[in-house]
N, C-alpha and C positions, 0 to 999 in steps of 0.2 A: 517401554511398558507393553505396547502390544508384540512383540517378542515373546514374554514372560507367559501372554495370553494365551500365545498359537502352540506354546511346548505344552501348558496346561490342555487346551483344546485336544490336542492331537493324540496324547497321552487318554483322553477320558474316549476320543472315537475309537481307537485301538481296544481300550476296553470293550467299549458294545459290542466289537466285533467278535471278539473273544467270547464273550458272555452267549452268543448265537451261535456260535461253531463247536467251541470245543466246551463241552461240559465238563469234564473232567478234573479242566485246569482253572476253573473260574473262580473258585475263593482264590487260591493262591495268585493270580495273575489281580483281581479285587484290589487285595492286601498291596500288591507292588505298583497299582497304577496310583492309588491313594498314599501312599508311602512313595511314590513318584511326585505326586504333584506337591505334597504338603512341603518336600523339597523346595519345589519350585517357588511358591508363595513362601515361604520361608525368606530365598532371596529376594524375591522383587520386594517385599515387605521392608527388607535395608535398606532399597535403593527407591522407593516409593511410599515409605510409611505402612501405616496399619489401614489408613483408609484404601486403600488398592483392594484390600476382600470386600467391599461393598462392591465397589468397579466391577471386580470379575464374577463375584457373583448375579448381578443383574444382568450381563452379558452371557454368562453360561444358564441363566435359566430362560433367557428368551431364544437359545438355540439350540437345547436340548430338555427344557423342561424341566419340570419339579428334581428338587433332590442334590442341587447346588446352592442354597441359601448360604448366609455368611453362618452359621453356626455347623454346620456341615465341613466350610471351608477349615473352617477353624480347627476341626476336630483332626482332618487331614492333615492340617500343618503339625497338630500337637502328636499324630502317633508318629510324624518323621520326626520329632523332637526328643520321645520317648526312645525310640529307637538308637536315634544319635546319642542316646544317653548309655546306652547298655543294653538295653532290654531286649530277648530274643526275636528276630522273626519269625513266629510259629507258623508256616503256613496250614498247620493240622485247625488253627482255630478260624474262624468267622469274626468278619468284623464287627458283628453284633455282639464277640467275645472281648477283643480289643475296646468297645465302645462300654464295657461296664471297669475296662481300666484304669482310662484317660482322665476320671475327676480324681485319681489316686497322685501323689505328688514324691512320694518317698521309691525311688528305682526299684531300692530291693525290695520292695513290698509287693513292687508289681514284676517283679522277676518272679517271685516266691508264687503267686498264682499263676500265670504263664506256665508255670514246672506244674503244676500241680493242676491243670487245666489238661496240657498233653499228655501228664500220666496218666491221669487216672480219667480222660476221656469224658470231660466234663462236658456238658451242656451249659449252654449260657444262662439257663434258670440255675443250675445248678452252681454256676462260678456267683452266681449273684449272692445265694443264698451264704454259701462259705463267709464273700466278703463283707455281707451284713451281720455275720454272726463274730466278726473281728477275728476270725481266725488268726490270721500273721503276727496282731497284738497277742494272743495268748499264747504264745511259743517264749520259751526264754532265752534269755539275753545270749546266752554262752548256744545255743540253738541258731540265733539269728548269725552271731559270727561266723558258725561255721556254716550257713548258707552263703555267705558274703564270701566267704573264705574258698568254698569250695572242698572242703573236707568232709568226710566220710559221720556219716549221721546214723547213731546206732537207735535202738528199737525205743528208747526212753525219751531221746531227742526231741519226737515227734507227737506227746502226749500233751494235749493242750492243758494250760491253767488259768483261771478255772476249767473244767469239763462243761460244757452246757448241754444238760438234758433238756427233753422239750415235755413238757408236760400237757400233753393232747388233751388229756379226759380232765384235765383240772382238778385232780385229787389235793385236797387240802392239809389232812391232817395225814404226815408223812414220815412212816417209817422205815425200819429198813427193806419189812417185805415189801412195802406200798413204791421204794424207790426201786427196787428188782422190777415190782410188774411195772414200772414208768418203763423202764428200760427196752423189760423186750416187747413193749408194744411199738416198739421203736428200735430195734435191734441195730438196724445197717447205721442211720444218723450217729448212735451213740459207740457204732467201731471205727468210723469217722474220728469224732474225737481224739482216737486212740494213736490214729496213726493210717499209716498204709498195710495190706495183708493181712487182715481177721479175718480169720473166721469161729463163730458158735460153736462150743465143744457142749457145754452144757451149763443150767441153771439150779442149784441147791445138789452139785454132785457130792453123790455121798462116799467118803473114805471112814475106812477102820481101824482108828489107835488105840491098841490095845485092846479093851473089852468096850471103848465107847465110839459110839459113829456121830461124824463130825460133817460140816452140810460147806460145802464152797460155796461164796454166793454165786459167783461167776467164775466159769472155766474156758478159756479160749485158745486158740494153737495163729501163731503169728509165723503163717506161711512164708515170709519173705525172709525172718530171723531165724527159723526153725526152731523155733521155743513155744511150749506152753505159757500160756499169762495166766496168774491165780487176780480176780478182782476181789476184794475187800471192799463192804459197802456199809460205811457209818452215818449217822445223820445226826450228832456228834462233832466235838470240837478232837482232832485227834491224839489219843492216851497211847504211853507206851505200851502197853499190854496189846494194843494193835498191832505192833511191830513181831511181839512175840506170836500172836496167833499166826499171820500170814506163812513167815518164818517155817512156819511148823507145819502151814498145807503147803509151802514151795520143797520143801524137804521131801514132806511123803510125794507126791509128785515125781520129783527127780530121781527118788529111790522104790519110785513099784509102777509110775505110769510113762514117762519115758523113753523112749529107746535110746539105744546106743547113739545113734547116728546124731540127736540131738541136743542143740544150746538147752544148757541151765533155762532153768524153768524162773519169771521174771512177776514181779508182785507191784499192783496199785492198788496202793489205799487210797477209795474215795471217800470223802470226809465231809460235813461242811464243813469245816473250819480247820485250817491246817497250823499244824506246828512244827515252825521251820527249826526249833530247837533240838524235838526228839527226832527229827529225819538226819537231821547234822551230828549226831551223836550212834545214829545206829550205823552199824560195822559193815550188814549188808549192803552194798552198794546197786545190787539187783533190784531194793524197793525203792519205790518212791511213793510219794502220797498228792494227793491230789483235790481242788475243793470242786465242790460243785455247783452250779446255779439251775435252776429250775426254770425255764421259760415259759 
């Protein structure tokens, strides 16, 4: 038993040292002294039970002080468990990154924020908010395989269902223009949703078919896909006559705003209420439709 002590011990003084010397390396050395011990009580917990994290933790806080209690230990043993399970060592994240992980129980759920923490340079208010907003649950099924999988995830992949708009100013009676201005008072949150690489092209852009001018409600260019996104915005259970409108501003789009260089121009309908009948029936494979909740 005290074996199991002196490696935990020796492990945690190694740290302080680090933590005083070299700034630089001190999340990442953090991350492996606690991904070292959790190892460690991992074993002696075999060979000693589960009562042994009380043991060490009374002894590690009378010789270093606060910030070894057993639920601390615990947490330690669970990100070497996490770990041992699959789940990346990001050293770009903070443990206060990893510690809004660890009440999560599904690997790939917590691999899916891990990727999406180091991309997109998340803050730990920020990974919080994501994972209270259920983001990873609104992804679909044939989405989540190919996270699991490893395969190549295109621009649609990524379009959460529902959409969850945040409704700040608590507008009640909601229509289409009233769900536009939800939006861009709220613009970044609600490209989130979308995906990764939006950015704002414009709001009610106007085109010209024929002799009548026609209003997009949203117009966006998807940096990473090299495509324009036309956004459709119903409030509404969704009619096929949606399918033809969009259709017809992804068209103009590809044939007057465009350039060469790029992808087909790509269409969401947002809706409340979606119909997976008339999405399964339209021919364009570029739309999709999407419902939305108001928070």
């Amino acid at each position: 038993m005290d074996d199991y002590y002196k490696e935990i011990k020796n492990e945690l003084i190694q740290n302080e040292i680090i933590q005083r010397v070299k700034d630089y390396s001190k999340n990442k050395n953090n991350l492996q002294t606690y991904y070292n011990v959790g190892k460690i009580l991992s074993e002696a917990g075999k060979h000693y039970g589960e009562g042994i994290i009380k043991k060490y933790s009374i002894r590690l806080t009378n010789e270093f002080g606060r910030g070894y209690n057993i639920t601390a230990l615990k947490r330690m043993r669970q990100f070497y468990l996490i770990l041992r399970k699959g789940a990346p060592f990001a050293h770009q994240l903070s443990w206060s990154h990893y510690m809004e992980l660890l009440p999560i129980k599904d690997i790939n759920k917590i691999n899916y924020y891990i990727n999406i923490s180091v991309n997109n340079n998340l803050s730990r208010n920020d990974l919080r908010k994501r994972i209270k907003s259920n983001e990873y649950e609104r992804l679909d099924s044939e989405t989540k395989q190919k996270l699991i999988k490893h395969e190549e995830i295109n621009i649609i992949d990524n379009v959460k269902n529902p959409i969850v708009i945040y409704n700040k100013n608590n507008y009640e009676e909601i229509s289409e223009k009233v769900l536009q201005k939800i939006i861009l008072e709220d613009i970044n949150s609600f490209l989130l949703e979308l995906g990764d690489g939006y950015s704002y092209v414009s709001n009610e852009y106007k085109i010209r078919i024929g002799d009548t001018y026609n209003y997009i409600d949203l117009l966006l260019f998807n940096i990473k896909y090299n495509c324009y996104v036309v956004i459709e915005l119903k409030v509404t259970e969704l009619k096929k006559e949606h399918i033809g409108q969009i259709q017809v501003y992804m068209n103009y789009i590809d044939n007057n705003i465009k350039e060469i260089n790029h992808n087909k121009t790509i269409g969401i309908i947002i809706c409340k209420k979606d119909n997976k009948y008339i999405i399964e029936y339209c021919s364009d494979k570029r739309i999709i439709s999407r419902e939305y909740v108001l928070i």
